[in-house]
Backbone atoms as SQL, in Angstrom:
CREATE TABLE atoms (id INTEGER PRIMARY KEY, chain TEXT, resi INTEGER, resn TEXT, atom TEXT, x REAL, y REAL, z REAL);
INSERT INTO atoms VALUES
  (1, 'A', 1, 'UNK', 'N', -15.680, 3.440, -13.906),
  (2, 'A', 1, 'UNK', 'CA', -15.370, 4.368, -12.845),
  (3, 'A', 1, 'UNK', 'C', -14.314, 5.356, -13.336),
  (4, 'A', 2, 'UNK', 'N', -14.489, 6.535, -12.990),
  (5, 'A', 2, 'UNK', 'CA', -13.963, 7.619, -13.344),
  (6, 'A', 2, 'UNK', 'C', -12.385, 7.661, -12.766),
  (7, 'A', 3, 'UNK', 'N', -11.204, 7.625, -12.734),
  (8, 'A', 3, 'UNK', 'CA', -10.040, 7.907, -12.299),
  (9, 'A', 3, 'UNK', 'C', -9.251, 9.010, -12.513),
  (10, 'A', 4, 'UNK', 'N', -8.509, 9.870, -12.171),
  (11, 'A', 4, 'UNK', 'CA', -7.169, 10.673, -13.062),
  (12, 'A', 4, 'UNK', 'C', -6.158, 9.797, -13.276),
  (13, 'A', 5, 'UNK', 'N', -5.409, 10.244, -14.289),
  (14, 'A', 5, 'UNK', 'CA', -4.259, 10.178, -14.307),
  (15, 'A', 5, 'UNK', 'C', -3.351, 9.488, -13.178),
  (16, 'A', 6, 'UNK', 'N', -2.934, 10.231, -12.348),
  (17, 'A', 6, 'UNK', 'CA', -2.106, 10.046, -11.526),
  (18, 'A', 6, 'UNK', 'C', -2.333, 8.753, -10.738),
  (19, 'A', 7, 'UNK', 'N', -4.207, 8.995, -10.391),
  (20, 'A', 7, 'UNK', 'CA', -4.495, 7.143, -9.996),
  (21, 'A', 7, 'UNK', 'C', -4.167, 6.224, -10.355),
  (22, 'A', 8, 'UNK', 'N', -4.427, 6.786, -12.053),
  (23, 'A', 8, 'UNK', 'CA', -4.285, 5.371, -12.893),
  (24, 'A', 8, 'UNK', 'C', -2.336, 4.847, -12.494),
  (25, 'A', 9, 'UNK', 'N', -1.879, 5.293, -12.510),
  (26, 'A', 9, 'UNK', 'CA', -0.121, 5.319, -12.615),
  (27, 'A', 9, 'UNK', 'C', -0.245, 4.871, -11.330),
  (28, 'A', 10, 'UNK', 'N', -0.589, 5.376, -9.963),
  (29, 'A', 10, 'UNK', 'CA', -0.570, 4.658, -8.890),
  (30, 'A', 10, 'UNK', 'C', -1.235, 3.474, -8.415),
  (31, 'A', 11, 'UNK', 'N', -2.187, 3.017, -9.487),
  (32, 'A', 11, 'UNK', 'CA', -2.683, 1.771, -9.597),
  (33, 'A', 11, 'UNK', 'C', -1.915, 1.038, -10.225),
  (34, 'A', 12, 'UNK', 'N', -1.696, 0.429, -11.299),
  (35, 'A', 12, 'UNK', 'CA', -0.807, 0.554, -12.109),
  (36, 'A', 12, 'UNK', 'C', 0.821, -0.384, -11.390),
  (37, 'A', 13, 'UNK', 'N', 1.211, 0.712, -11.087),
  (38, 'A', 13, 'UNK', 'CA', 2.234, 0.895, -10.402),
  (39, 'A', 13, 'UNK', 'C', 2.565, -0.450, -8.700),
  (40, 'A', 14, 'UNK', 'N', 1.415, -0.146, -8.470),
  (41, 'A', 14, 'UNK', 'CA', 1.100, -0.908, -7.310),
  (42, 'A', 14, 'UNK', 'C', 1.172, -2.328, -7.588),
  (43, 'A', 15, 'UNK', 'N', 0.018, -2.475, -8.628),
  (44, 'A', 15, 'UNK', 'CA', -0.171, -3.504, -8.952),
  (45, 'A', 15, 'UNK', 'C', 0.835, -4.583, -9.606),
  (46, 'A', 16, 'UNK', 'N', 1.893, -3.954, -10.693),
  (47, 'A', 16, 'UNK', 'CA', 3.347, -4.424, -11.151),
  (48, 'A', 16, 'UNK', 'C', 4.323, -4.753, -9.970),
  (49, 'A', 17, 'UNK', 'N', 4.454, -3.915, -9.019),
  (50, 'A', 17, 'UNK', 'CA', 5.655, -3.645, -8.079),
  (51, 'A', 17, 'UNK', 'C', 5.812, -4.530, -7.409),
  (52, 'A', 18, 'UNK', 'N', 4.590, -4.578, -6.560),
  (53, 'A', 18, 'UNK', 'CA', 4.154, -5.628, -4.617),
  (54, 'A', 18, 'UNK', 'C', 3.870, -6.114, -5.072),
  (55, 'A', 19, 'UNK', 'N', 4.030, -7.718, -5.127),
  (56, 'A', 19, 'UNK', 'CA', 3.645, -8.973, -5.167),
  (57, 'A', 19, 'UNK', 'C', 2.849, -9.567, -3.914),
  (58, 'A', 20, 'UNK', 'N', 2.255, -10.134, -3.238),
  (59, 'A', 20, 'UNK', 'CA', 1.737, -11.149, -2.466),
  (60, 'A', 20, 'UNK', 'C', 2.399, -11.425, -1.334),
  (61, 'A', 21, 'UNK', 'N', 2.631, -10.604, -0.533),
  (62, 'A', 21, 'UNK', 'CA', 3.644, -10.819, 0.636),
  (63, 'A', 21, 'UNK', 'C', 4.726, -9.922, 0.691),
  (64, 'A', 22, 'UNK', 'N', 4.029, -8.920, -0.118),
  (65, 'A', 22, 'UNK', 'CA', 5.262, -7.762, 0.123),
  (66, 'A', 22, 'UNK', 'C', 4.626, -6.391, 0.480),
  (67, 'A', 23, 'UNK', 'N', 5.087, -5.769, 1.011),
  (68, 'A', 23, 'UNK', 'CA', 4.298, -4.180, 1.169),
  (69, 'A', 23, 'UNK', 'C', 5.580, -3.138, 0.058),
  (70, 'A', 24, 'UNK', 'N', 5.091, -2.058, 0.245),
  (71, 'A', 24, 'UNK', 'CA', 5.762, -0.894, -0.032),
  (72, 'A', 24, 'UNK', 'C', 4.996, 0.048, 0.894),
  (73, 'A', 25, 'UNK', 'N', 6.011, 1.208, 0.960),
  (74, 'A', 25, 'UNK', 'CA', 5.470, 2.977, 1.688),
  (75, 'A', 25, 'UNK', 'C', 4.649, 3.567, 0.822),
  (76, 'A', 26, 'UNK', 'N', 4.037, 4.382, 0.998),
  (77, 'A', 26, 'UNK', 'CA', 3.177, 5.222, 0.493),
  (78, 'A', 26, 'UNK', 'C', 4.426, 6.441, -0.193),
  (79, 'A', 27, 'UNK', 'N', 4.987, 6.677, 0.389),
  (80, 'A', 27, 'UNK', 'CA', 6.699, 7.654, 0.129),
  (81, 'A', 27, 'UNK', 'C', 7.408, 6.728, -0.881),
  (82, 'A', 28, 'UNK', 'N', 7.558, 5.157, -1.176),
  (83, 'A', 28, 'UNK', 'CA', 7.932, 4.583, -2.223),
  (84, 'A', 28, 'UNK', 'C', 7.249, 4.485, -3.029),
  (85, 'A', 29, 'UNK', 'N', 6.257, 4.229, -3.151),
  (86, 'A', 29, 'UNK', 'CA', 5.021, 4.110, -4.165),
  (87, 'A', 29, 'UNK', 'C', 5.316, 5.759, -4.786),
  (88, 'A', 30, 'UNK', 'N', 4.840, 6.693, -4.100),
  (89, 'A', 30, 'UNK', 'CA', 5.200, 8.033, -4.954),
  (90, 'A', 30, 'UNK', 'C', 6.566, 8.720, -5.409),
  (91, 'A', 31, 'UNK', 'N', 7.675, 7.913, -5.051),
  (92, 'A', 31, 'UNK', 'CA', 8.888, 7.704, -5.633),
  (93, 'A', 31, 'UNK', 'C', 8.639, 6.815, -6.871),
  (94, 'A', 32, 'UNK', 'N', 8.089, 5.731, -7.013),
  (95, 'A', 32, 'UNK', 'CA', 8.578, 4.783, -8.293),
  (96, 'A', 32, 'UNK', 'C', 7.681, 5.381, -9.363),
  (97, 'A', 33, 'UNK', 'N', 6.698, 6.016, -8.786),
  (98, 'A', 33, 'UNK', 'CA', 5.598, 6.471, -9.770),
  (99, 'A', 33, 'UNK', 'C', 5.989, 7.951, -10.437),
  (100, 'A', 34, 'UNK', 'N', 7.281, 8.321, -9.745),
  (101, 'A', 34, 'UNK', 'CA', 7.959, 9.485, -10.465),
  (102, 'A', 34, 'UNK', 'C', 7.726, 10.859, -9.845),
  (103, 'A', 35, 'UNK', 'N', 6.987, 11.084, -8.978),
  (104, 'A', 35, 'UNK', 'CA', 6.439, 11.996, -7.554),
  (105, 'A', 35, 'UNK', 'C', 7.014, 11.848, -6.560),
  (106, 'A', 36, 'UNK', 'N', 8.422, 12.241, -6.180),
  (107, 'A', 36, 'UNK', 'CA', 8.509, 11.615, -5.103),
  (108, 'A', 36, 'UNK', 'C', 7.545, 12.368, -3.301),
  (109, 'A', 37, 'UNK', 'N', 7.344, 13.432, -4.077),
  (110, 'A', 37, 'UNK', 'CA', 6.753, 14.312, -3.298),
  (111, 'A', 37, 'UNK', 'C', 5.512, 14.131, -2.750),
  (112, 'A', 38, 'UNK', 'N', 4.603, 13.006, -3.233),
  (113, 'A', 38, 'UNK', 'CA', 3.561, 12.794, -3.383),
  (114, 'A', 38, 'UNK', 'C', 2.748, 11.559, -2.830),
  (115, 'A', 39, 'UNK', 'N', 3.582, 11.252, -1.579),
  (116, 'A', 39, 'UNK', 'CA', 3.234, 10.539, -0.625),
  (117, 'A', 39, 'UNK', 'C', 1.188, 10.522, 0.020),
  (118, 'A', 40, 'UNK', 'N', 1.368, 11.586, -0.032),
  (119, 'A', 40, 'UNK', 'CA', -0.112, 11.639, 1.240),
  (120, 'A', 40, 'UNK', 'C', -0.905, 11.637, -0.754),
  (121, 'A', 41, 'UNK', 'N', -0.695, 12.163, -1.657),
  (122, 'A', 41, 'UNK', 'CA', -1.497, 12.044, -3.273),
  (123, 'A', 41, 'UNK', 'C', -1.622, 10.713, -3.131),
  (124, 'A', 42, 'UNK', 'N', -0.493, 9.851, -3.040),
  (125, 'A', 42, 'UNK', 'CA', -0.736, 8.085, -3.342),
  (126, 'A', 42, 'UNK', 'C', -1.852, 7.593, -2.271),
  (127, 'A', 43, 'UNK', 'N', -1.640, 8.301, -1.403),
  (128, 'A', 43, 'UNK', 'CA', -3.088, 8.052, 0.356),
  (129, 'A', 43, 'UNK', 'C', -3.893, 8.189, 0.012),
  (130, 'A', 44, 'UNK', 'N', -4.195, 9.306, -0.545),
  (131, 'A', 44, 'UNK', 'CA', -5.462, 9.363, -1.536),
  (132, 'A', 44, 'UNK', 'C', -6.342, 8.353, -2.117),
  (133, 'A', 45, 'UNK', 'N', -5.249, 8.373, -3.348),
  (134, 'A', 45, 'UNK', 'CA', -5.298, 7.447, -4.500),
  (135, 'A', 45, 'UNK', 'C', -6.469, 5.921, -3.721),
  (136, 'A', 46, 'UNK', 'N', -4.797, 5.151, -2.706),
  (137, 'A', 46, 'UNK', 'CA', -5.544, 4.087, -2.416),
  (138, 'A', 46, 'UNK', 'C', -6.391, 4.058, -1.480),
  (139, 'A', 47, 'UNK', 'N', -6.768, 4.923, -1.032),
  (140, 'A', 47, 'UNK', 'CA', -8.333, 5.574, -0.557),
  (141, 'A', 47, 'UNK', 'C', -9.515, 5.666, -1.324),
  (142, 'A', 48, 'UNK', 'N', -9.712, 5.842, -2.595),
  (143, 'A', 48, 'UNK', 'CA', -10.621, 6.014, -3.374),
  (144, 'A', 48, 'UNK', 'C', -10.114, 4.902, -4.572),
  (145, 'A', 49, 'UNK', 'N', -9.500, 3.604, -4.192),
  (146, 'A', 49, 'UNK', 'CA', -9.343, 2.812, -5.315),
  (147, 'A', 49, 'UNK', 'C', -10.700, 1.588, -5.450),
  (148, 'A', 50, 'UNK', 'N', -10.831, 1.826, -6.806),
  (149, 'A', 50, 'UNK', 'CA', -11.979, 1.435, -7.133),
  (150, 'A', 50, 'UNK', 'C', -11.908, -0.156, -7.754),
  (151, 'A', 51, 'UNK', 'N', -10.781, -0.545, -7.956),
  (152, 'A', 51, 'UNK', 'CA', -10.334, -1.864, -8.165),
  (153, 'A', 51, 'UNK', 'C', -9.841, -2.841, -7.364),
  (154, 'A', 52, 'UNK', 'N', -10.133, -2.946, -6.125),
  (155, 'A', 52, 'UNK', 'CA', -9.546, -3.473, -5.530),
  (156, 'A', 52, 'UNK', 'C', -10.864, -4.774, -5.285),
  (157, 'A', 53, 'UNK', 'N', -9.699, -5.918, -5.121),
  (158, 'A', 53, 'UNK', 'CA', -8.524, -6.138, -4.739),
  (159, 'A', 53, 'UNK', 'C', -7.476, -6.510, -6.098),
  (160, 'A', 54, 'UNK', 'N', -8.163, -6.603, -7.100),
  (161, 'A', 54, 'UNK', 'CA', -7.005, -6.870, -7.917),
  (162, 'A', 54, 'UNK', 'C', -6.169, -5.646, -8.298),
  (163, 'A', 55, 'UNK', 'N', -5.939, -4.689, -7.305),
  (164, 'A', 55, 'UNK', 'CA', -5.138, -3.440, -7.174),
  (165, 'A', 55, 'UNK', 'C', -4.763, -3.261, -5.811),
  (166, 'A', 56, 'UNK', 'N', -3.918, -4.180, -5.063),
  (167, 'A', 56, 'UNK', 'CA', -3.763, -4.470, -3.864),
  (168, 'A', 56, 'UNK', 'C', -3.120, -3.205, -3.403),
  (169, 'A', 57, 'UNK', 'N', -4.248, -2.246, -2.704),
  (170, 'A', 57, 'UNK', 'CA', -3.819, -1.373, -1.954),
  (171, 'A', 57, 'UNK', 'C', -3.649, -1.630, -0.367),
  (172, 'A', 58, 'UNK', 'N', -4.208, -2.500, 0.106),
  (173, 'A', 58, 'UNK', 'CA', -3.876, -3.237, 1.650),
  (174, 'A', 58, 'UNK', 'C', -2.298, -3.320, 1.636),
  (175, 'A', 59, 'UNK', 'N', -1.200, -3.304, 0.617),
  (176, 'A', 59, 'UNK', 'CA', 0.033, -3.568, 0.501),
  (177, 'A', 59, 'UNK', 'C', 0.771, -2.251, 0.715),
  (178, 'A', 60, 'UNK', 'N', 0.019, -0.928, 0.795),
  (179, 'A', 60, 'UNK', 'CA', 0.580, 0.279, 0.970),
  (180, 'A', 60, 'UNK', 'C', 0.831, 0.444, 2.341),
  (181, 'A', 61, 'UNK', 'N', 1.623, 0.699, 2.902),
  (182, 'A', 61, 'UNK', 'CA', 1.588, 0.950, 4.436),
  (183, 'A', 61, 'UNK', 'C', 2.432, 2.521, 5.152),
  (184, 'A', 62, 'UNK', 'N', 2.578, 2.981, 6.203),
  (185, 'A', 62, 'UNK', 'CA', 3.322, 3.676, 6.260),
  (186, 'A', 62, 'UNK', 'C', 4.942, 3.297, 6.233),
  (187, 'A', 63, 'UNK', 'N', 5.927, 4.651, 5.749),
  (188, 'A', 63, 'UNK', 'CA', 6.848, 4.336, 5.899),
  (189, 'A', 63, 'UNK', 'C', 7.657, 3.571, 7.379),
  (190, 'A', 64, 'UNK', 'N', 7.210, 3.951, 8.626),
  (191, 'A', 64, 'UNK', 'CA', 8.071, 3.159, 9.726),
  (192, 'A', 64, 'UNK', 'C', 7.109, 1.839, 9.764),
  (193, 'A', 65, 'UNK', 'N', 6.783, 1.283, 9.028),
  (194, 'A', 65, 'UNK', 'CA', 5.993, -0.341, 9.382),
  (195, 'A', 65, 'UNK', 'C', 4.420, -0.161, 9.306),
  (196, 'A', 66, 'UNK', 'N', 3.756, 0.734, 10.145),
  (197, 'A', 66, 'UNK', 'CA', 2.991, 0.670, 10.758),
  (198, 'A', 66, 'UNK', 'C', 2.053, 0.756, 9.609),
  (199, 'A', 67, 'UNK', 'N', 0.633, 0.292, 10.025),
  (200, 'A', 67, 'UNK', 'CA', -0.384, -0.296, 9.010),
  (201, 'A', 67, 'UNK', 'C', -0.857, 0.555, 8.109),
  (202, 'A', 68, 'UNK', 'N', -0.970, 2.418, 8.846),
  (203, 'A', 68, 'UNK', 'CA', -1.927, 3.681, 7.894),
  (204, 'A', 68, 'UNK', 'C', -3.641, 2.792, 7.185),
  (205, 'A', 69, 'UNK', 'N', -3.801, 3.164, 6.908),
  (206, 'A', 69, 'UNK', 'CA', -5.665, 3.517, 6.969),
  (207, 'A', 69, 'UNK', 'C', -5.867, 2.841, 5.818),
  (208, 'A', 70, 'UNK', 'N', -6.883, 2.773, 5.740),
  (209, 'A', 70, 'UNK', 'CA', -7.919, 2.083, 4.941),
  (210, 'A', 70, 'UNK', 'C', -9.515, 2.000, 4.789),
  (211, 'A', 71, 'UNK', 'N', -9.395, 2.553, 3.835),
  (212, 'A', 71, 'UNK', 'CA', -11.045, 2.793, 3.027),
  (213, 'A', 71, 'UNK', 'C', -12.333, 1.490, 4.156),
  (214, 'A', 72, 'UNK', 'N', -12.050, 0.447, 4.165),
  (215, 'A', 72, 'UNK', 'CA', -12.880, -0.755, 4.483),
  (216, 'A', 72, 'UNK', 'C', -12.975, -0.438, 6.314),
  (217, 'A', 73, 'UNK', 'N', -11.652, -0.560, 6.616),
  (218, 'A', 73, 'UNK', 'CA', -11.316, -1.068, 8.495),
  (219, 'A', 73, 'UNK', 'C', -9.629, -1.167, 8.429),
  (220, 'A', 74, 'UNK', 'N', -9.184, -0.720, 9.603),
  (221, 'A', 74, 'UNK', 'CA', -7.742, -1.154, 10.102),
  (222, 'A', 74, 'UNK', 'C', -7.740, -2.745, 9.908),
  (223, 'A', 75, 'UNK', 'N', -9.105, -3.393, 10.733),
  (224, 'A', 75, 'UNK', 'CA', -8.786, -4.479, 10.743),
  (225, 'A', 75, 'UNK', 'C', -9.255, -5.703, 9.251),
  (226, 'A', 76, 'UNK', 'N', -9.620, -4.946, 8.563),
  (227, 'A', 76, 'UNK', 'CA', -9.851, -5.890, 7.118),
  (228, 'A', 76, 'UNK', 'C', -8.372, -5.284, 6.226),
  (229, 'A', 77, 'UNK', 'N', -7.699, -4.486, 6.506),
  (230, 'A', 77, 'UNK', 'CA', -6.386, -4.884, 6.336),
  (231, 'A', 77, 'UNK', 'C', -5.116, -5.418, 6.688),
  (232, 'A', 78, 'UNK', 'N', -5.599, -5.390, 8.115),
  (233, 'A', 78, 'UNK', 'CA', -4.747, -6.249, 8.904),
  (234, 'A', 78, 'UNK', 'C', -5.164, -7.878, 8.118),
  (235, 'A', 79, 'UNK', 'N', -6.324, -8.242, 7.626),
  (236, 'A', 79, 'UNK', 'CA', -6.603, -9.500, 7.444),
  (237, 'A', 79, 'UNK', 'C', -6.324, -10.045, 6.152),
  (238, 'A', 80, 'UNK', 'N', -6.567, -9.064, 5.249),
  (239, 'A', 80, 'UNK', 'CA', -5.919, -8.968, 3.870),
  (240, 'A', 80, 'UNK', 'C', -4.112, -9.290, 4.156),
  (241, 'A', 81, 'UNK', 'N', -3.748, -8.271, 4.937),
  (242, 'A', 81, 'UNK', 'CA', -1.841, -8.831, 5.551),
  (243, 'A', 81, 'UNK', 'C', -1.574, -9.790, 5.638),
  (244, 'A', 82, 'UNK', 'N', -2.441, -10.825, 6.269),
  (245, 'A', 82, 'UNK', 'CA', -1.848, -11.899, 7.825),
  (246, 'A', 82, 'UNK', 'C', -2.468, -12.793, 6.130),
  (247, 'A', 83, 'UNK', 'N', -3.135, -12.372, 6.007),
  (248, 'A', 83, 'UNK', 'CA', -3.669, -13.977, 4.908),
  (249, 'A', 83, 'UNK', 'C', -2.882, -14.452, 3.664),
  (250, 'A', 84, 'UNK', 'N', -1.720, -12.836, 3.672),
  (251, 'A', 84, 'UNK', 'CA', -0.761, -13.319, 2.807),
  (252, 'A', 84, 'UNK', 'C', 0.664, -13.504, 3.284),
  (253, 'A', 85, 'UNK', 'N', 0.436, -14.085, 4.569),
  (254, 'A', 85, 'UNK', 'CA', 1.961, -14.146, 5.410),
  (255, 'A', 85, 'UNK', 'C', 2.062, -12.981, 5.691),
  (256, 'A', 86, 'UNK', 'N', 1.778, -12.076, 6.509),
  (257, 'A', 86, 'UNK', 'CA', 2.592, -11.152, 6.859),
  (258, 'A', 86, 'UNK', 'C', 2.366, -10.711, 7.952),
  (259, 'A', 87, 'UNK', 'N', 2.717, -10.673, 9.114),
  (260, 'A', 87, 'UNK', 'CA', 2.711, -10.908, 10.652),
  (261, 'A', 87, 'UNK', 'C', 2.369, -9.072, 11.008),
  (262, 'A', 88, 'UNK', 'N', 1.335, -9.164, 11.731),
  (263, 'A', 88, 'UNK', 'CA', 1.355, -7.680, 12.572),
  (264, 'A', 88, 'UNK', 'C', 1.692, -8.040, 13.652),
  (265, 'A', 89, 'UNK', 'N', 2.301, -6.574, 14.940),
  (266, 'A', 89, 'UNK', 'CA', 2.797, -7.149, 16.283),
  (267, 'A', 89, 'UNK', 'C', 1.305, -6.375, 16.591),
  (268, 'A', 90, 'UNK', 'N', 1.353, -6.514, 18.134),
  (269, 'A', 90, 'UNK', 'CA', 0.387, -5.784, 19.050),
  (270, 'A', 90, 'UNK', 'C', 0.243, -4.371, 18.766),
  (271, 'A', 91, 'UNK', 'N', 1.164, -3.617, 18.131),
  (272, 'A', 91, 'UNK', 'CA', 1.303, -1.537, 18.204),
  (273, 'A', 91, 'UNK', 'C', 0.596, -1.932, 16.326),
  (274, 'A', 92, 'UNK', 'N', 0.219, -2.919, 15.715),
  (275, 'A', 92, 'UNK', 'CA', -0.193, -2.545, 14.336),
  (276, 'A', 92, 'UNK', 'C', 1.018, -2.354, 13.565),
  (277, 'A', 93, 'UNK', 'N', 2.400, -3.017, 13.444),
  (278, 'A', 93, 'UNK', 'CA', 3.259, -2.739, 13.166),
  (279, 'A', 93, 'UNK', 'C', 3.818, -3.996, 12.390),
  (280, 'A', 94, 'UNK', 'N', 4.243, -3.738, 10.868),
  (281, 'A', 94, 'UNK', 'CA', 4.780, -5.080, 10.228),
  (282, 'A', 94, 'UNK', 'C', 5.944, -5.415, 11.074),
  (283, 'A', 95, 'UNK', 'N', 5.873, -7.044, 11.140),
  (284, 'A', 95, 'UNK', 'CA', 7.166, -7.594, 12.093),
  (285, 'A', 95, 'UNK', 'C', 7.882, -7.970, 10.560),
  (286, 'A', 96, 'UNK', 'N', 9.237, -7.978, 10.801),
  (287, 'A', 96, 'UNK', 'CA', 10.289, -8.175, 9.542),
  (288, 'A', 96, 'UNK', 'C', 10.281, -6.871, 8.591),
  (289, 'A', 97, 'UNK', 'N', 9.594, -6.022, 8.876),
  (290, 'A', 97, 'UNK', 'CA', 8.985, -4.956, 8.134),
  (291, 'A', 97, 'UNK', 'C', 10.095, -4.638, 6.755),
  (292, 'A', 98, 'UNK', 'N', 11.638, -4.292, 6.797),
  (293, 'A', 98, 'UNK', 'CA', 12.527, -4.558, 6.244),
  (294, 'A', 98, 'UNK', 'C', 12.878, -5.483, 4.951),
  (295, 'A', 99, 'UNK', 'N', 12.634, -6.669, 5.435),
  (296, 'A', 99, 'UNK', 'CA', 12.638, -7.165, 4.727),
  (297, 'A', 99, 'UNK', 'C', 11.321, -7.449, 3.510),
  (298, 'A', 100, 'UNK', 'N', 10.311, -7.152, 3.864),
  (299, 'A', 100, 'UNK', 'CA', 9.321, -7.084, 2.697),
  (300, 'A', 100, 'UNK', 'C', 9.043, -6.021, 2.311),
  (301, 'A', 101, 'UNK', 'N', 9.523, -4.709, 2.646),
  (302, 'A', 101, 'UNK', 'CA', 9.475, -3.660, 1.672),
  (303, 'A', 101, 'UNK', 'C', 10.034, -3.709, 0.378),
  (304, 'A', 102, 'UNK', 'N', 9.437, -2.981, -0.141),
  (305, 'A', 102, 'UNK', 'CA', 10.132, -2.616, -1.966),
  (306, 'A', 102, 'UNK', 'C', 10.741, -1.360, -2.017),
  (307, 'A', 103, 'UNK', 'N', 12.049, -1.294, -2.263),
  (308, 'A', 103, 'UNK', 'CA', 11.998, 0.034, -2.526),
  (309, 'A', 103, 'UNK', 'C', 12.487, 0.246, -3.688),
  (310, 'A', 104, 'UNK', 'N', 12.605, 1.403, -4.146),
  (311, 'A', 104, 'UNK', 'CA', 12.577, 1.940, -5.310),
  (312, 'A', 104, 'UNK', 'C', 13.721, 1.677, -5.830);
C-alpha cells in the first residue's frame, strides 16, 4: 500500500508513543511528529491508515477527550477503547481522560 511520508512518521509515531490503554490528541500526535500545525493532516493520516490495527489509530482522539471519527464506526472505536480499559461516559467522552493522555 502506497503511503507518503508524513503517514509513514504518523504511523510510526503512533505506534512507538500510545501503548495499550493510553490515547493521545490528534494536536499531540502532530506535535511529537514535528508539525505541530498539523493536527486535522494526522486526521487524515489515521483515516486512510492502512495498517491497522497494529498501527493503533482508535488511540487518536480529540484534544478535549472526546472520541473524533473513525474510518470503521464511532462505535468500533469506542470498542477497540473499552477492550483496552478505557471507559467512555454517555457524551462519547474519555472518563480520566488526563490521565491517559501522552503528551509531548
Amino acid at each position: 500500500m502506497h503511503t507518503t511520508k508524513f503517514q509513514d512518521i504518523c504511523y510510526k509515531t503512533l505506534q512507538i508513543s500510545v501503548p495499550s490503554g493510553r490515547v493521545i490528541s490528534y494536536k499531540n500526535l502532530a506535535i511529537l511528529t514535528g508539525n505541530p500545525k498539523a493536527s486535522r493532516a494526522v486526521g487524515n493520516a489515521m483515516n486512510k491508515n492502512p495498517f491497522a490495527p497494529d498501527v493503533p489509530c482508535h488511540r487518536v482522539v480529540k484534544s478535549d477527550g472526546s472520541i473524533g471519527g473513525f474510518a470503521s464506526s464511532i462505535e468500533k472505536k469506542i470498542q477497540l477503547l473499552r477492550e483496552e480499559g478505557i471507559e467512555i461516559d454517555g457524551d462519547r467522552k474519555i472518563k480520566n481522560f488526563e490521565k491517559l493522555l501522552i503528551s509531548p
